[in-house]
Phi, psi and omega in degrees: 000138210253135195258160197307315211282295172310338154263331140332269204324346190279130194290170170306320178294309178293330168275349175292300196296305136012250167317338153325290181316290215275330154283353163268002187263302180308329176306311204264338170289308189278343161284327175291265169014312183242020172252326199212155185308159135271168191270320182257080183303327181305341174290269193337307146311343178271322178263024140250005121343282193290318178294326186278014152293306189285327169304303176297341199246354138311336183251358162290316183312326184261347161300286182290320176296337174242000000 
């Protein structure tokens, strides 16, 4: 799990890909989920998380730039 500080610290290009990341991860995750158990279910909920995390610190970020 990637900590709030450690994503502030991250240029704009890395959370974009971040959140890339973690929507195709999530994607595979709510498809597995529903063909077959999963082994972690709590990954589905840690990676929407992690994406409105990096979505809030993009609208802060755009927030403070005007």
């Amino acid at each position: 799990m990637t900590k709030i500080k450690e994503l502030r610290d991250m240029s704009d290009e890395q959370l974009q890909a971040t959140i890339n990341e973690a929507g195709e991860t999530l994607f595979r995750l709510r498809f597995q989920s529903q063909s077959e158990r999963l082994n972690t279910p709590s990954e589905i909920r840690k990676n929407r998380r992690l994406i409105a995390r990096i979505k809030t610190i993009q609208t802060e970020r755009t927030a403070a730039s005007t």
